[in-house]
N, C-alpha and C positions, 0 to 999 in steps of 0.2 A: 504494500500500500504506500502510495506515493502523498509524503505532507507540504504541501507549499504555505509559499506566503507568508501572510500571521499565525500560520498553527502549531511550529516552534512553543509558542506560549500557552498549551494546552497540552502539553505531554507531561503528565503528573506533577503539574505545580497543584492542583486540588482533589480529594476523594473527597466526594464522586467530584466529577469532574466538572466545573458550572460555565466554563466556554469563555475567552476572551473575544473582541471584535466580531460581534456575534452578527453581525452584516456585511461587516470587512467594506465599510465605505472608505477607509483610511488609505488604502493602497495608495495611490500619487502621492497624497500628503506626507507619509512616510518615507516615499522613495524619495521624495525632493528634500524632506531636511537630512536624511540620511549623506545625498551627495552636498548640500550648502553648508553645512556644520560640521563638519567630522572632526572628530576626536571627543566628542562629546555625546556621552547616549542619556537618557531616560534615569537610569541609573548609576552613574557615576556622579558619585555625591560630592563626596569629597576628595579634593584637588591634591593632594597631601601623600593619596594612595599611587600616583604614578610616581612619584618620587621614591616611594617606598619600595614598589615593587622593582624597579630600576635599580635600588641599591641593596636588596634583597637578591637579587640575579648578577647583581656584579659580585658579590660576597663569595655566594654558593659557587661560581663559576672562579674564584681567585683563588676559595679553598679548597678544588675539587670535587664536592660535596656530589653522592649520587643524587636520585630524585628523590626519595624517599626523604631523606635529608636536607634536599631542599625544600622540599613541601615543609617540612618538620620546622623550618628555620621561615619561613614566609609566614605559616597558619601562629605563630610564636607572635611575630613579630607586629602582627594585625591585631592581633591580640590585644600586645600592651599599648601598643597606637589608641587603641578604644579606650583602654583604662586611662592613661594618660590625658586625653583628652578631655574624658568625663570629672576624671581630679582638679583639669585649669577649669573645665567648666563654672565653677563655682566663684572662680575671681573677679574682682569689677571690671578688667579690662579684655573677658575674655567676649567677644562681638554675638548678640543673643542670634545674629544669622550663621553663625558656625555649624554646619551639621553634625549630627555626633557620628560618633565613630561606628563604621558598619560591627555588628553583634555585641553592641555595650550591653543591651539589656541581658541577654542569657548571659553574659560575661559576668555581672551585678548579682545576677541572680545563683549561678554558681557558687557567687564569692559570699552569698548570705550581705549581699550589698556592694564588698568592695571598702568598705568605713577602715580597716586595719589593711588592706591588702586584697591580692588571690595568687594564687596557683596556678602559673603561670600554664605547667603541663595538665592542669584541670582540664583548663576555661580553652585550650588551643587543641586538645584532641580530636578524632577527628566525629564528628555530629555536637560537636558542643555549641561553640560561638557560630560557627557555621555548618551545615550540613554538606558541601559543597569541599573535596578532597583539597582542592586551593584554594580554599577561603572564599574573598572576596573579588580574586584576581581576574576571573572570566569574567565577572561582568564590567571592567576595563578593559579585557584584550585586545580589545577589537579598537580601542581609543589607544591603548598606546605600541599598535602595530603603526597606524594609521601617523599617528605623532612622530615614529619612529624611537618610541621611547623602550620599544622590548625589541625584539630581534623575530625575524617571522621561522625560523628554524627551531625556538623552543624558548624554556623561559631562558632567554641570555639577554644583555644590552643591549641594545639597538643604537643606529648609526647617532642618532642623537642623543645618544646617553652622555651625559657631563657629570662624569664623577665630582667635581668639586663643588659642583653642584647639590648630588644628593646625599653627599658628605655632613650635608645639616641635620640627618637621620642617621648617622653612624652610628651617634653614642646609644640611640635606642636597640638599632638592631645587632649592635655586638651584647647590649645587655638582653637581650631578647636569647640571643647563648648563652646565655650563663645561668646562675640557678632558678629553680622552680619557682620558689618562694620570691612575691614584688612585693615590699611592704608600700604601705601609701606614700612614705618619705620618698622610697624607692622612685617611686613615679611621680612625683611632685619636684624632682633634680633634673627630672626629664621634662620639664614644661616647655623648653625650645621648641621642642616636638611635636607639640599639640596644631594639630591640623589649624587653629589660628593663626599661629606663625608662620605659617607658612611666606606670607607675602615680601615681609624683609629681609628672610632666610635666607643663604647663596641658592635655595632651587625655586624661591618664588619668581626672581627674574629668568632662569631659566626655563620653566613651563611658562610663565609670560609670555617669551620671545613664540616660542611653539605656537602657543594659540594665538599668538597675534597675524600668524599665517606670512605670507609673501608682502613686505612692505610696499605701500604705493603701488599695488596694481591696479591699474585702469586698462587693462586688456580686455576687448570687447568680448572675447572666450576665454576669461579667466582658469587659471587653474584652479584647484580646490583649496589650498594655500591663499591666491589670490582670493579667493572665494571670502574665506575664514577674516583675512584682514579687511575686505570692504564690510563687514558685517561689524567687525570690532570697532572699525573708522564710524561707521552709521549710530553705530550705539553712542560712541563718543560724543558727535556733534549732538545727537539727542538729549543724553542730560548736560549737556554743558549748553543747549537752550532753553530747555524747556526743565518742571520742577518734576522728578521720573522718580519713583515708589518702588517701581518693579516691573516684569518682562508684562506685566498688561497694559500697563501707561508704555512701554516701547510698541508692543506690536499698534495701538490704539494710532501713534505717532508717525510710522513706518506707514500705514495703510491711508489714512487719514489726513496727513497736515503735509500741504500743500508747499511752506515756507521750506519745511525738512526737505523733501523730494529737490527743491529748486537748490537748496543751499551750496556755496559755489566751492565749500571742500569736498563735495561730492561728487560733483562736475566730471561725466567721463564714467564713472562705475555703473556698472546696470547691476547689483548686486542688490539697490536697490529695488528697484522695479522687479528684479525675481522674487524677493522675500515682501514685496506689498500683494504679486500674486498669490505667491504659498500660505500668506495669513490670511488672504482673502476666502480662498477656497477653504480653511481651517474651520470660516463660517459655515461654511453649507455642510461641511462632515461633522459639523458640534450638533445643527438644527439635524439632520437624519438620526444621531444616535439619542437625541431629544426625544425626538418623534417616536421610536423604536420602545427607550423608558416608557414613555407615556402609555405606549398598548400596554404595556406588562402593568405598570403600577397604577393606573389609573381604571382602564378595563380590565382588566384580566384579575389583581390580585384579591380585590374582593370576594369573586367566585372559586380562586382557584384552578377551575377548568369550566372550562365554556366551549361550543360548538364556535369550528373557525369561522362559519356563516354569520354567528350572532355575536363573535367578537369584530370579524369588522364593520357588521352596521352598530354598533354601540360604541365603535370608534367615528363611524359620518355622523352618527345622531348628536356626538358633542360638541358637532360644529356648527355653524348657521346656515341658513338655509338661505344663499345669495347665490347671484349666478357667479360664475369665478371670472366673468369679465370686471365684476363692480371692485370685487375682490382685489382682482390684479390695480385697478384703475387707482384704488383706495391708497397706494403703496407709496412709499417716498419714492425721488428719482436716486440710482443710483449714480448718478456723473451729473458734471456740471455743465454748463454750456460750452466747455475745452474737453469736454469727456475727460474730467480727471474727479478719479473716485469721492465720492461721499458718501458719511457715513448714515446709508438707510436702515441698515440692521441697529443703527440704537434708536430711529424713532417709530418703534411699534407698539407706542404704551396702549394705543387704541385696540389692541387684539387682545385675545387670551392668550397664554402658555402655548396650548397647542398649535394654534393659528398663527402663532408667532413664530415657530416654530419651523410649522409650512410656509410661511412670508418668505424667511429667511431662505429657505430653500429655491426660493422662485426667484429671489432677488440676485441669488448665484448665479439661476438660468440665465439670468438680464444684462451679467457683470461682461462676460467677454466680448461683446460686440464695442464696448469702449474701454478694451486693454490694450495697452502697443505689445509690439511682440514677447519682448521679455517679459513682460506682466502674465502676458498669457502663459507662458513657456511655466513659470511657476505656479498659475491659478492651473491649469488643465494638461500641462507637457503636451506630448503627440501621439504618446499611444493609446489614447483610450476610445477612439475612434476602429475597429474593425470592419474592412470595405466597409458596407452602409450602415453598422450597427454599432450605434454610438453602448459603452459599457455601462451597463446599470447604474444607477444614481451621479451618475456625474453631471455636473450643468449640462452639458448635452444633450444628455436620455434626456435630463428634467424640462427642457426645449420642449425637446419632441411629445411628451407626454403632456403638457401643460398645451401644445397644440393640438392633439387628439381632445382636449376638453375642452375647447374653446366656448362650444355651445354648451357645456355642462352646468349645474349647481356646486358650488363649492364641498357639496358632503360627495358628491360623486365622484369628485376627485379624491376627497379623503377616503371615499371605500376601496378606489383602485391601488391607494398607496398604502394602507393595511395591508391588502391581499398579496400585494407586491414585497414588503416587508416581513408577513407570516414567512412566504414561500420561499425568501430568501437565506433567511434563518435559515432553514433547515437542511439548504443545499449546502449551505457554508458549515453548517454543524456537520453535514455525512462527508464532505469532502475531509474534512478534518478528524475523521472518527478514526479509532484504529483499535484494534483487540492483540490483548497480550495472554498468547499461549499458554505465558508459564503461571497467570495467573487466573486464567480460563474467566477472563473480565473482558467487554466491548464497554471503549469510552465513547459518548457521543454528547461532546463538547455543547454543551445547551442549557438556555436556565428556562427556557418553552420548547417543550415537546408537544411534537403534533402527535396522535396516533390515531388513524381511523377517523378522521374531522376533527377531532378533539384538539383543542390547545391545552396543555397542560402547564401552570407555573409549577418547576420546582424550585426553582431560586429567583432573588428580587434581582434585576436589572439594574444598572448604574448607566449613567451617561458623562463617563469621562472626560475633563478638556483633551482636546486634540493636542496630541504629543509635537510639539511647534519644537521641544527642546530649547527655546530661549530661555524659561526659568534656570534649568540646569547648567547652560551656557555664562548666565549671569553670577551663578553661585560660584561656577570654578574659575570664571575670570577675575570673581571681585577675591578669593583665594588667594589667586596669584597673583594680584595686587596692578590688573589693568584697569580693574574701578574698585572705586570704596563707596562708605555710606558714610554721608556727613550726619554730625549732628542733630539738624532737623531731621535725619530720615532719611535724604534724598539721594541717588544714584548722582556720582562721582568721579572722574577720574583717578586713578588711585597711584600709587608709589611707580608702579612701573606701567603707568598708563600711557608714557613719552614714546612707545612703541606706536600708539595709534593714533599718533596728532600729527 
């Protein structure tokens, strides 16, 4: 059985199994910040841990160390990184946006807290702090192959490893060798270390430089480097105009404000106009997995199970009974008279949740006829068009679908986009299914089950933000110290921010 896609993320991360991207409208969205950001995923929290594993693999590889031993000296070493962390945590200067360290909690809990110490060989065995034979490290690999911060032949350093760099992690992971027993003093000598510091440390300007990608590229087909640094430059001019909280006041700015787009350090980068399309389109994949919740928790979870016939008219029944031309007419304009975007998805105070929901979706369909090319390249790329058949839920279909209803009522559009929805699910849950022999178990990734017309809840739906990764981007740049938070709050330039001016 063949798993594509997003189904990676359903191969025993849950019993029973309750299904992520359970429509998989995400596909371009993911693929476009996958290639516009890299070295940066979803879950690389903290910036602190490429340094570590870079000078965890330089150690191992200096001492000879097999794998077993190296594993033994990294899952050690992560370890007291978390402990440590969580010991400055407590200080006034430690920054309340610091992430804690991956597995503090079962590390705490191990230790009956941690308040006097732990066990070093406890809390690092292997199912303790992490489940996962190398800790924390796969879920960076991919960020510091990408970086060049590991080496793609095994855990080794990588062409940009700068040992004097992660030389600022020495003294922990040579004590990370040494004995079991960390008293609290123990790890309070080691507070350099604390994923806070990173920013002044010798590796905060070195992962800096990294992520601050190819300087000054204005290449009309940038590299992914190039990429990285027009993204870093855009953020910059952003809060150093405007008063920015966080990656939602950036993308709000980026998609929205017309001064930003024109501003003349930008002048030349289309990194811009790809990342106004990719957060654009980010709207219309938030309003579908909206829409998605709303059958399950809105219809569905009261009863439980309901016939799929009478769950989707009691998804049209809670909408009005308009024709969907008034509907459509009722809507903001998305562009201006320069067809340069405005922002219509914030003025729908006039609908309900649902309606708004569907707005949003429609507003998508409307956005590309006034994007220039790189707009679009990022709202829609070019594969989702197949000869004449444009691919499920993307502004395109929703085009074409929204034209099949022209003479319709508004619920009749919502009954086809239920039904469309139901049936989606469930292709995406069986293409994703797979049974394990050795446990004579079929998983079928779903939290609604059809069987027989029946929809079935067994688990409640979530409607996730769309994975844009600017949060996660903002967290390990302000790390390494290419922005800070001032005082009032506000996003910043930071210590080593003179990379992106």
């Amino acid at each position: 059985m063949t798993v594509s896609e997003t189904a990676w993320v359903d191969n025993g991360a849950f019993s029973p199994n309750r299904g992520q991207f359970p429509i998989q409208v995400e596909r371009h969205l993911n693929a476009f910040v996958a290639d516009h950001l890299p070295g940066v995923t979803t879950v690389t929290l903290g910036a602190r841990y490429y340094s570590l594993h870079a000078h965890v693999a330089y150690r191992a590889n200096e001492q000879g160390l097999d794998e077993d031993q190296t594993r033994r000296l990294l899952r050690r070493s992560e370890a007291l990184l978390a402990y440590v962390t969580a010991r400055h945590s407590s200080q006034s200067d430690h920054p309340d946006e610091t992430p804690p360290g991956h597995g503090i909690d079962a590390i705490l809990r191990l230790a009956g807290g941690g308040t006097t110490g732990i066990d070093l060989a406890e809390c690092a065995k292997p199912g303790a702090y992490s489940l996962a034979n190398w800790g924390f490290s796969g879920a960076y690999r991919g960020s510091e192959l990408t970086l060049k911060i590991l080496d793609q032949a095994g855990f080794l350093p990588g062409a940009w490893h700068d040992l004097k760099a992660t030389a600022a992690l020495d003294a922990l992971v040579q004590r990370a060798e040494g004995e079991d027993a960390v008293s609290a003093a123990d790890a309070d000598q080691l507070a350099d270390a604390c994923l806070c510091r990173m920013a002044a440390a010798t590796d905060g300007p070195w992962l800096a430089k990294l992520l601050a990608g190819d300087p000054n590229s204005v290449d009309p087909k940038p590299t992914r480097g190039g990429l990285l640094w027009q993204l870093g430059r855009l953020v910059t001019i952003a809060i150093s105009t405007h008063e920015v909280r966080g990656s939602g006041q950036v993308a709000e700015l980026i998609m929205f404000d017309h001064d930003l787009a024109d501003h003349h350090a930008l002048v030349g980068m289309v990194g811009i106009d790809l990342w106004r399309g990719g957060l654009l389109r980010a709207e219309s994949v938030w309003a579908w997995r909206r829409i998605w919740r709303d059958i399950n928790e809105i219809y569905l979870k009261s009863v439980g199970a309901i016939s799929v016939a009478d769950l989707v008219e009691a998804f049209a029944d809670g909408l009005r009974d308009v024709p969907l031309t008034d509907f459509l007419n009722n809507l903001p304009p998305v562009a201006d008279g320069a067809g340069r975007p405005l922002n219509a998805e914030r003025q729908l105070d006039h609908v309900g949740d649902v309606e708004r929901w569907m707005a949003i979706v429609m507003l998508g369909s409307q956005r590309s006829q006034y994007l220039n090319h790189n707009e679009r390249i990022g709202f829609a790329g070019g594969n989702e068009l197949h000869g004449t058949q444009w691919e499920e839920l993307t502004p395109g279909w929703t085009e074409h679908l929204l034209a099949r209803h022209a003479n319709s009522a508004l619920r009749d559009l919502g009954r086809d986009m239920a039904q469309i929805l139901i049936n989606r699910s469930q292709r995406v849950a069986l293409r994703k299914a797979n049974y394990n022999p050795a446990k004579q178990t079929f998983s079928f990734p779903a939290r609604v089950h059809v069987r027989d017309g029946i929809a079935i809840r067994v688990f409640g739906e979530t409607a996730p933000t769309p994975a844009t990764r600017l949060p996660q981007y903002l967290s390990i740049a302000r790390q390494a110290g290419l922005y800070a938070t001032s005082p009032a709050g506000n996003l910043m330039p930071g210590v080593n921010g003179g990379l992106l001016a």
